[in-house]
C-alpha positions as CSV (number, residue, x, y, z in Angstrom):
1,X,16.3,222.4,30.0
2,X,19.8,221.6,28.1
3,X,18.7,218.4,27.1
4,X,15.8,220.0,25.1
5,X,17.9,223.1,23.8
6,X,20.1,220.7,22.1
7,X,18.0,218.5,21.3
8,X,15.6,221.7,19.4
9,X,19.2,221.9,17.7
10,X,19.2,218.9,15.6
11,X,15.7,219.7,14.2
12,X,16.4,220.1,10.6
13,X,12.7,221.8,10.1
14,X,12.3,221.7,6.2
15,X,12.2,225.0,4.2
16,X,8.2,226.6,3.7
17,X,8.1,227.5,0.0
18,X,6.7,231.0,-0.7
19,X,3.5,231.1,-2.5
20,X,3.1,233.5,-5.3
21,X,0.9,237.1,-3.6
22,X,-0.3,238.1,-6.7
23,X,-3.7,238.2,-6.9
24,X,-5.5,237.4,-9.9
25,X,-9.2,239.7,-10.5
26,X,-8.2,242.5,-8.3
27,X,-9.8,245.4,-10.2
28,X,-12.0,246.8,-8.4
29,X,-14.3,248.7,-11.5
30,X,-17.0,245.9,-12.0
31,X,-17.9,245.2,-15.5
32,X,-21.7,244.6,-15.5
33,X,-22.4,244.3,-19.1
34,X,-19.5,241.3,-19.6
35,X,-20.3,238.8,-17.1
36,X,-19.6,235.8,-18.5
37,X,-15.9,236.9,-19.7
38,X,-15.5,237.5,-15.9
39,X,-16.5,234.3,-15.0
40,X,-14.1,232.9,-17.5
41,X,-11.2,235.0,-16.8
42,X,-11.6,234.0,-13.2
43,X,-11.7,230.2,-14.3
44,X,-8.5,230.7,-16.1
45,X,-6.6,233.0,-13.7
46,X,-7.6,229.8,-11.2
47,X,-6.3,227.5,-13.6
48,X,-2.7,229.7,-14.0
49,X,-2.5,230.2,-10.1
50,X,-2.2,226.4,-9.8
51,X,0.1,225.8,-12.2
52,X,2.4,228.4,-11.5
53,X,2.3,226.9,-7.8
54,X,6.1,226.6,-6.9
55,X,7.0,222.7,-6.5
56,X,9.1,222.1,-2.9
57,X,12.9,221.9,-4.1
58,X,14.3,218.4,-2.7
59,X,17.4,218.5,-0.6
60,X,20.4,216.9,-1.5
61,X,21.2,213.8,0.4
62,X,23.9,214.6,2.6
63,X,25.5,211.2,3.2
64,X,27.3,210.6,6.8
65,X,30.8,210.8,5.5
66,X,29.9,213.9,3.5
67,X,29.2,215.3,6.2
68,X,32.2,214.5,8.6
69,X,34.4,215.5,5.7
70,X,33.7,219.0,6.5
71,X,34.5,218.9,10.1
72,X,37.4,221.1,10.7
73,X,39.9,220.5,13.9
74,X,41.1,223.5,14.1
75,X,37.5,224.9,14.3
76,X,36.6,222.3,16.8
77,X,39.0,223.1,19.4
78,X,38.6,226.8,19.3
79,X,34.7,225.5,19.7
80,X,36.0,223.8,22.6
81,X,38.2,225.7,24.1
82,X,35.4,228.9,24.0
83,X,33.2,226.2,25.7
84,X,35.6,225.5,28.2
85,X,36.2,229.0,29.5
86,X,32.7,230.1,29.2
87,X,31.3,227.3,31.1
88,X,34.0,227.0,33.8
89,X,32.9,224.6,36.5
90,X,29.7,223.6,34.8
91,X,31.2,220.4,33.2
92,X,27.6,219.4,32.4
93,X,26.4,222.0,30.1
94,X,30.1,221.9,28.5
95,X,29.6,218.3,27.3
96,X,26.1,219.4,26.3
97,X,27.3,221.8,24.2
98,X,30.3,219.2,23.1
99,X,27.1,217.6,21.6
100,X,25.8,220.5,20.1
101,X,28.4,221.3,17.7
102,X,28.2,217.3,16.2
103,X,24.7,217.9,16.0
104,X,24.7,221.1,14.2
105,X,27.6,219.3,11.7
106,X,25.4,216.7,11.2
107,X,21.8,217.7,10.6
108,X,21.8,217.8,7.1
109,X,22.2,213.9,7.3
110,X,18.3,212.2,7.0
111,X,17.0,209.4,8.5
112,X,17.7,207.6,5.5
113,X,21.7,208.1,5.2
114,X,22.1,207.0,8.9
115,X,19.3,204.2,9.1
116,X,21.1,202.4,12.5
117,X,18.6,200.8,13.8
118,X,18.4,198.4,10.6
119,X,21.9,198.5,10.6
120,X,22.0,197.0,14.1
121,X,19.9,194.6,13.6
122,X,21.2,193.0,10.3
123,X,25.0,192.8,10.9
124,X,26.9,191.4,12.7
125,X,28.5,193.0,15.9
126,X,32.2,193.7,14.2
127,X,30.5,195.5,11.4
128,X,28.9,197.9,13.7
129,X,32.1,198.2,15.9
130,X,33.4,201.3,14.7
131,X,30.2,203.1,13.1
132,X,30.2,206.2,13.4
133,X,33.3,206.7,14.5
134,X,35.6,205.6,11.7
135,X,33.7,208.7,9.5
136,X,35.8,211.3,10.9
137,X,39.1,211.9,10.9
138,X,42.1,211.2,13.5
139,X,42.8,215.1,14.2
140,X,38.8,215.7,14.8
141,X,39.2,212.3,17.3
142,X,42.1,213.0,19.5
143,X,41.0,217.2,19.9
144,X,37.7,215.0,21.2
145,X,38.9,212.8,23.8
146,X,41.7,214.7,24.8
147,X,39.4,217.7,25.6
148,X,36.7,214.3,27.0
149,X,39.5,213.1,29.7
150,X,39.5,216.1,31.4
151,X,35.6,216.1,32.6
152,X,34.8,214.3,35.8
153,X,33.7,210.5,36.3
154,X,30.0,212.1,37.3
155,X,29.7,214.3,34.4
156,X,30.7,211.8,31.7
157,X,28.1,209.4,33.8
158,X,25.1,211.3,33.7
159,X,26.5,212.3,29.8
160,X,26.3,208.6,29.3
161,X,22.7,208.1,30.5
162,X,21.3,211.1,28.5
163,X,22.8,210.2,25.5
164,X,21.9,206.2,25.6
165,X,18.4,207.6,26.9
166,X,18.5,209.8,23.5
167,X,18.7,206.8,21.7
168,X,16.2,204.6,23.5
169,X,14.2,207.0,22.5
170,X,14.6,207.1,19.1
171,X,14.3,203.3,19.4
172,X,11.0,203.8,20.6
173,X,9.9,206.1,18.2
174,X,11.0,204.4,15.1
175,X,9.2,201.0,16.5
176,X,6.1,203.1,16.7
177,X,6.7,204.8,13.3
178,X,7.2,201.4,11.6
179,X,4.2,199.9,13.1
180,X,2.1,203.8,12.2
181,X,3.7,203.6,8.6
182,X,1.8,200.0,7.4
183,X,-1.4,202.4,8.5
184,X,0.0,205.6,6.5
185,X,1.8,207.5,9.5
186,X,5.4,208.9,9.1
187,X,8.2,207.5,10.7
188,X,10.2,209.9,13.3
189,X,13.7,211.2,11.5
190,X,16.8,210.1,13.5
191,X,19.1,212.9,12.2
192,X,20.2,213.9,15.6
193,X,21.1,210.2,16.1
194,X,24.6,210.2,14.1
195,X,26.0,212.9,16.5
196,X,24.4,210.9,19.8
197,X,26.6,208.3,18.8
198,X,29.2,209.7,17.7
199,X,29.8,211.6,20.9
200,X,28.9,208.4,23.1
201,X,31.0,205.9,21.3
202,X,34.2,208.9,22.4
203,X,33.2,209.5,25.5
204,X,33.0,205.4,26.5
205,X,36.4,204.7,24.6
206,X,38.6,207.8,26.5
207,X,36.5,206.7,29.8
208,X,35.3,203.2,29.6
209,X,35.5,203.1,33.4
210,X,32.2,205.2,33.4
211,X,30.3,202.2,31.8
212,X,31.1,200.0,34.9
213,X,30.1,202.8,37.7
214,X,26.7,202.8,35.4
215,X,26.0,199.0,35.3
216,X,23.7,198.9,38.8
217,X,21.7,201.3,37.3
218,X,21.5,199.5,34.0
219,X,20.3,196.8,35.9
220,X,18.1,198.0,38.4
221,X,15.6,200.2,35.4
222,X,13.3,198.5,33.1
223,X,13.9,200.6,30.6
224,X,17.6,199.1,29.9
225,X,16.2,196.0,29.6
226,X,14.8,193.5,26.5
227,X,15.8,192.3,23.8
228,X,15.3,195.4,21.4
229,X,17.9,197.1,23.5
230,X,20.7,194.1,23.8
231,X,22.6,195.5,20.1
232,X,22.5,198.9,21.4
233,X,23.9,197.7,24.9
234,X,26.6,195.6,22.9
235,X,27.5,198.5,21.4
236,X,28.4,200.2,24.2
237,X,30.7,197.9,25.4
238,X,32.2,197.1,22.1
239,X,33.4,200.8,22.4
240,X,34.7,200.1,26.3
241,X,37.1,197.7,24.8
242,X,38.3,200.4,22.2
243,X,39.7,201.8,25.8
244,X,40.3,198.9,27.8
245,X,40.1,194.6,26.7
246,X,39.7,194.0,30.7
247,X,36.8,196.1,31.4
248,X,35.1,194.9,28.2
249,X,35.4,191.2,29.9
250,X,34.4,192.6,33.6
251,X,31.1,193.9,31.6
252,X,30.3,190.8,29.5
253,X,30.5,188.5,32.6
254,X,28.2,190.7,34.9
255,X,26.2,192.8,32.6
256,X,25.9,190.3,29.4
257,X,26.7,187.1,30.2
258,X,23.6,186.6,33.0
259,X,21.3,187.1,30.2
260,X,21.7,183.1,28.9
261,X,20.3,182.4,32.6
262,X,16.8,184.8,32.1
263,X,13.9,184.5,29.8
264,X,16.1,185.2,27.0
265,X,18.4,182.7,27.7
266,X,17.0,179.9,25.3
267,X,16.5,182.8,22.0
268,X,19.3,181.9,19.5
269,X,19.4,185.4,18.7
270,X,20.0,186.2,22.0
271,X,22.7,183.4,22.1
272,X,24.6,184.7,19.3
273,X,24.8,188.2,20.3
274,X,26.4,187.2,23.5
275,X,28.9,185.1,21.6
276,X,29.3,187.6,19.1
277,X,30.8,190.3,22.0
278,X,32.9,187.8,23.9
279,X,34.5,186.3,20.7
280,X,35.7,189.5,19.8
281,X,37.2,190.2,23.0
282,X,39.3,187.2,23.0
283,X,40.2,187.8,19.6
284,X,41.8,191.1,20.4
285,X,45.6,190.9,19.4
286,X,47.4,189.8,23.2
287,X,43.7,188.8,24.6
288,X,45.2,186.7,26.8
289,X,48.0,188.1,27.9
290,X,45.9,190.9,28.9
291,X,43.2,189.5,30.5
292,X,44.8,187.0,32.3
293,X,47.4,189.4,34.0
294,X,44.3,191.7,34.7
295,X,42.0,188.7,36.2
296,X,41.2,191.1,38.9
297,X,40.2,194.9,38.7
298,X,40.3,196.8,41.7
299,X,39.4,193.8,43.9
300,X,36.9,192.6,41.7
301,X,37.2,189.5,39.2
302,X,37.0,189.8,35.5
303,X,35.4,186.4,35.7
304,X,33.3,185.9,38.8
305,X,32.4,182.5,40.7
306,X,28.8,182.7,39.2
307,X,30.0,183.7,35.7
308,X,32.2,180.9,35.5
309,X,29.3,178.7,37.1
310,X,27.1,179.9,34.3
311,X,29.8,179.3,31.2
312,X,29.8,176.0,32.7
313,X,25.9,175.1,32.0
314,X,26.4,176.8,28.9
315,X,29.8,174.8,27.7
316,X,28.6,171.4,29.3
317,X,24.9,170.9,28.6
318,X,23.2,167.4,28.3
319,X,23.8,166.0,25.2
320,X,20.0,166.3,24.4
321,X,20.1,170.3,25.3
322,X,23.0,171.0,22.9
323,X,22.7,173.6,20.1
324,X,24.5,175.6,17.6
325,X,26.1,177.4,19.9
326,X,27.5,175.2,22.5
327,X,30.5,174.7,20.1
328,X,30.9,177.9,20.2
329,X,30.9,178.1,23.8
330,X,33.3,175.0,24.0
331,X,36.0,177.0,22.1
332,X,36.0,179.8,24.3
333,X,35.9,178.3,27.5
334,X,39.4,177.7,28.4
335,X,41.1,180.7,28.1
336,X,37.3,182.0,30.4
337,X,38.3,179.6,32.7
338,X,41.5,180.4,32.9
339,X,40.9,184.0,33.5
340,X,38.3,183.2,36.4
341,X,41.4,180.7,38.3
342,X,44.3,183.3,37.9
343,X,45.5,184.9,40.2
344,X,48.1,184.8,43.3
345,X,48.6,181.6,44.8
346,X,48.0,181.6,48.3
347,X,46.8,185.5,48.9
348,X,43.8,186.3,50.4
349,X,41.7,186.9,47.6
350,X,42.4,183.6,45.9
351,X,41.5,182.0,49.4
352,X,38.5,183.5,49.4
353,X,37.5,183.1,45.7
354,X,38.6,179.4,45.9
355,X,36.0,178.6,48.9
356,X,33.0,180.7,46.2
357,X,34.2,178.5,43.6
358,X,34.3,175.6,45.5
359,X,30.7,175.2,46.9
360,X,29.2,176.2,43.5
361,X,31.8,173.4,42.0
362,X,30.8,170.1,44.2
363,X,27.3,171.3,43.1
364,X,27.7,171.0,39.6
365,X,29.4,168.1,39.7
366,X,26.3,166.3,41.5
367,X,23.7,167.1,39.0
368,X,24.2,164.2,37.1
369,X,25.5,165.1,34.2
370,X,28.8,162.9,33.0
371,X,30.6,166.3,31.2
372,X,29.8,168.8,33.6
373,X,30.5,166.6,36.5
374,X,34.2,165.7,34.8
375,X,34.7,169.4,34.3
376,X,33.6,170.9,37.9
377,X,35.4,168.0,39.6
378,X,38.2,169.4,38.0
379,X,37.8,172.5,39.5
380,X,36.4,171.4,42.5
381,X,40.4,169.8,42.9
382,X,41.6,172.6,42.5
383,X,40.3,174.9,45.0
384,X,41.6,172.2,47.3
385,X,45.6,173.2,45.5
386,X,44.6,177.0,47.0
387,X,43.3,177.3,49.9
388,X,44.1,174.7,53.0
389,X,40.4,175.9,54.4
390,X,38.3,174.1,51.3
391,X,39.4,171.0,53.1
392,X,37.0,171.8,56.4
393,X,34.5,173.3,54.1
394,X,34.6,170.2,52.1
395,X,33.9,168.3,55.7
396,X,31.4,170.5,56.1
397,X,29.4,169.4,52.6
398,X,30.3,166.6,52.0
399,X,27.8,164.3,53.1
400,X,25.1,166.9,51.3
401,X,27.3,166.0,48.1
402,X,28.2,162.5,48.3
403,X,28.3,161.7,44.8
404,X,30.4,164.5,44.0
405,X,32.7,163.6,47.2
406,X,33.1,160.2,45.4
407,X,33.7,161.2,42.4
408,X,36.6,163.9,43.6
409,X,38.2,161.3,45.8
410,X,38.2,158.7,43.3
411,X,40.2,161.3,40.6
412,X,42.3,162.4,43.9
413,X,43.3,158.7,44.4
414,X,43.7,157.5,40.6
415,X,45.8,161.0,40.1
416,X,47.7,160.6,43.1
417,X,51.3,161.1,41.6
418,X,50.5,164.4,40.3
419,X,48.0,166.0,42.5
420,X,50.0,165.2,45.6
421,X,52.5,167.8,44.8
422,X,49.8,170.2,44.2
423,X,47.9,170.0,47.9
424,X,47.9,173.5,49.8
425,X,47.9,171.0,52.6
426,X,48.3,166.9,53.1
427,X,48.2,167.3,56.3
428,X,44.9,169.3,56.4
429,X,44.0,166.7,53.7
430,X,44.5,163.5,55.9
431,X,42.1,165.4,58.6
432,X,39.4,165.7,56.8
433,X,39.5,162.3,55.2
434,X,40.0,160.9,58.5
435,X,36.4,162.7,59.2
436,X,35.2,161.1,55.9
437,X,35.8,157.3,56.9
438,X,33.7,158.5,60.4
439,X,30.9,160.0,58.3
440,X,31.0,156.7,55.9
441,X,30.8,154.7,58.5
442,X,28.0,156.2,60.7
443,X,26.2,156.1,57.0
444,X,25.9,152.7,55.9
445,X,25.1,151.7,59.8
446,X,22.8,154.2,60.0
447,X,20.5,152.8,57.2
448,X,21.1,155.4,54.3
449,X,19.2,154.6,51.7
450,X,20.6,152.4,49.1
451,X,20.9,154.4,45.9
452,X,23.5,156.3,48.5
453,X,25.2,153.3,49.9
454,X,27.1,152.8,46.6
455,X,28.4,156.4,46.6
456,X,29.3,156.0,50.6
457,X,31.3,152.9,50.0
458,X,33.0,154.4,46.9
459,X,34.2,157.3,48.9
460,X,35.4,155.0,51.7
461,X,37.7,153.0,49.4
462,X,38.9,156.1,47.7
463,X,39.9,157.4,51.6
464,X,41.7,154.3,52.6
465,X,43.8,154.4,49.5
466,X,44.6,157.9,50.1
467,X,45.7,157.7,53.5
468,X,47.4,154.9,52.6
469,X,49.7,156.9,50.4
470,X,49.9,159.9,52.9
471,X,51.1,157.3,55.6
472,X,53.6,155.4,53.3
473,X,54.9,159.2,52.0
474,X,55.2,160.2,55.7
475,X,57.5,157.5,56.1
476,X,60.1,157.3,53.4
477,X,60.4,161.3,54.5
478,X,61.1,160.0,57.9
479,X,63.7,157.2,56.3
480,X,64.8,160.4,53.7
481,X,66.1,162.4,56.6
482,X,67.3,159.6,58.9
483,X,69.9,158.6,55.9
484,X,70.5,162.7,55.3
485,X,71.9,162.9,59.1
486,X,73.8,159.7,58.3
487,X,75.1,160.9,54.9
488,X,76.4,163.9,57.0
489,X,77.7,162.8,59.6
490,X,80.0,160.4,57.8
491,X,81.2,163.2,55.7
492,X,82.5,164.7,58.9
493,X,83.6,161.7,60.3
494,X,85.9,160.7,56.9
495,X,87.9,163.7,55.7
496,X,89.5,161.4,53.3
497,X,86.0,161.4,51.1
498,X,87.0,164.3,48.5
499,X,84.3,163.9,46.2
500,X,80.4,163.5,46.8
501,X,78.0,163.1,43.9
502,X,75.4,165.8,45.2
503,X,73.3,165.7,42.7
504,X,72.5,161.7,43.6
505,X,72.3,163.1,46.9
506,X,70.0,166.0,46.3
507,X,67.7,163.6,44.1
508,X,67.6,161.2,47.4
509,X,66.5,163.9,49.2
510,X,63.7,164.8,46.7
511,X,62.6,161.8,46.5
512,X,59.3,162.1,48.6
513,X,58.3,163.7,46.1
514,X,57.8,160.1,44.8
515,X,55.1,159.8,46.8
């Protein structure tokens, strides 16, 4: 197939050196009488052969930049443009042979000038960023992805998969060879390697859009999977974010950032390379301003519900489970957090985000531990500033989450001033606490068990102090507008009255807001 006829491309099969034909002893007239002078000449003629055996010349090392120094532009995009017209329709063998012409310009390079795997392993994410793309030069880029953004979503796709399976490959092979070598095999060359990655790091950065439409298939197939793989996977994405910050985040939090809640969750390596991708992302110059204003992505959040309920874990651990890295997690989780709240106030997709967040929120904030349960009250209040239906859903949970109920109307009560203002609904707010003081109350006579009394009572004190301040609020409006209709009226009444201080007026009016 293609695949193989490129790949037969890169073979850089080394030079056979020609072996003298002369033959020594090749009369034919046999001497009888001088045997032992035949015997001897043959000897030395033997001797002679093998040193006059032609050593194998060594190549010279052809170093990676060497060889992109020779890359010519002009002759790559009459290269492509050939390609292009002789492959019309057939976008598939086009990028194949896109691939062919790197290979070709980089064969000469050995294993040993482009040793990536090592390289992967032993540096750190930002030296690895731009490898091997920063080798060639800006004309030989933009011909590249310019001729790139003309191929289809599909065809860059399946381009994707060969390519990353090309180097999976070569993963495999080398782990094999290094484990062969300690018993004297040779390890497999990756000279084909420099131009895989060169062409896949192009290809992701014009189109990192294709990386996303791939990620289900990432997940689904073993073969993506383990540790061994996680650099090259980073890699990937590190070169999305070339093209786009916000689709580098989208792929952290769904593809990346799930791995700290599998197996390899509790490897510092693991850790660190996770870290090491979203660190860089936020670091970008205008991070924020970027991914905050693109929180959502064709109807999809940057930072989903269960992302954010996972950074949470992470950021707020028990103080016996903390590491290295939790610091590390603590500086990065605002401006995370604040990515996975943004949005439109009131729209339907913050409605419906709000209610996700919320339910995964109360439960955090029940397990018991004092930091995480400060943090997803927090948020927990929040959902309540977004959406007027988090009220009945929190009637609907909360005697399942008592102790978090407590805990979020005790902050609601103590915070009143503020968060009053904030409500998407006080009147949907003295409902449902109205429902609370029934459920309390049907509790503690119905013999709840006493490590749940305490919460139960709690949560009744916090309600009667609430509605006690909705009540009283509901009131001075009442008294606000009775003395506005008064105010008017003898403004009408006394034409005399040139002069009213509005502003005194206006902050009268306001002054609910008091409450």
């Amino acid at each position: 197939m293609e695949s193989q006829r490129a790949a037969a491309i890169y073979d850089d099969e080394d030079d056979v050196p020609v072996r003298s034909k002369k033959k020594w002893g090749d009369d034919e007239n046999d001497d009888d009488t001088s045997d032992v002078d035949g015997n001897v000449k043959g000897n030395n003629a033997a001797e002679v052969k093998k040193k006059e055996k032609p050593k194998k010349e060594k190549k010279p090392k052809v170093t990676v930049a060497e060889a992109a120094a020779k890359l010519d532009s002009s002759d790559l995009a009459a290269f492509l443009s050939h390609v292009s017209g002789s492959y019309e329709g057939q976008q598939d063998i086009q990028l194949m042979r896109f691939a062919d012409y790197f290979g070709r310009a980089f064969s000469a390079v050995s294993a040993s000038q482009f040793p990536w795997l090592k390289l992967f392993r032993e540096s750190a994410l930002s030296k690895i960023a731009d490898v091997p793309v920063s080798y060639i030069s800006e004309a030989v880029y933009k011909i590249s992805v310019d001729w790139i953004s003309q191929h289809s979503y599909e065809a860059l796709g399946s381009f994707v998969l060969w390519s990353l399976d090309s180097i999976l490959a070569d993963l495999a092979h080398q782990q094999t060879g290094s484990k062969s070598s300690k018993k004297g095999g040779q390890p497999t060359s990756s000279k084909s390697q420099v131009a895989i990655f060169l062409v896949l790091a192009m290809v992701l950065r014009r189109k990192p859009d294709v990386l996303i439409s791939l990620l289900s298939r990432l997940r689904e197939n073993s073969k993506y999977q383990g540790q061994d793989k996680l650099p090259v996977m980073l890699w990937m994405i590190v070169q999305a974010c070339q093209g786009d910050l916000a689709i580098g985040l989208y792929l952290w939090s769904h593809h990346i950032l799930p791995i700290l809640g599998g197996k390899s969750g509790s490897n510092p390596q693991s850790r660190d390379l996770v870290l090491q991708l979203v660190e860089r992302i936020l670091s970008a110059p205008k991070a924020h301003t970027v991914l905050i204003n693109g929180a959502v992505r064709k109807g999809e959040r940057l930072m989903p519900p269960a992302a954010l309920d996972l950074l949470l874990h992470v950021t707020f651990p028990e103080s016996s489970a903390r590491v290295k890295a939790t610091e590390r997690f603590e500086a990065i989780y605002p401006t995370l957090k604040e990515v996975a709240l943004a949005g439109t106030p009131g729209s339907k997709a913050m409605r419906q985000v709000s209610q996700q967040i919320q339910t995964l929120a109360v439960k955090a904030a029940g397990e018991g531990n004092p930091e995480l349960s400060r943090e997803a009250n927090g948020i927990f209040l929040w959902c309540l500033t977004q959406n007027p239906d988090c009220y009945k859903q929190w009637d609907n949970i909360y005697m399942d989450n008592i102790e978090a109920s407590a805990v979020a109307l005790r902050k609601l009560a103590e915070e009143w001033k503020e968060l009053s203002a904030k409500q998407s609904s006080l009147e949907a707010l003295r409902a449902s606490l109205k429902s609370f003081r029934e459920k309390n109350e049907k509790a503690l006579n119905g013999g709840v068990d006493v490590a749940r009394q305490a919460f139960y009572k709690d949560a009744d004190k916090y309600c009667k102090v609430i509605l006690g301040r909705l009540s009283h609020g509901y009131s001075c409006v009442k008294t606000v507008a009775f003395t506005m209709v008064l105010a008017v009226g003898a403004a009408v009444m006394s034409p005399s009255i040139k002069e009213w201080d509005w502003n005194k007026f206006l902050l009268l009016f306001n002054a609910k807001q008091m409450f």
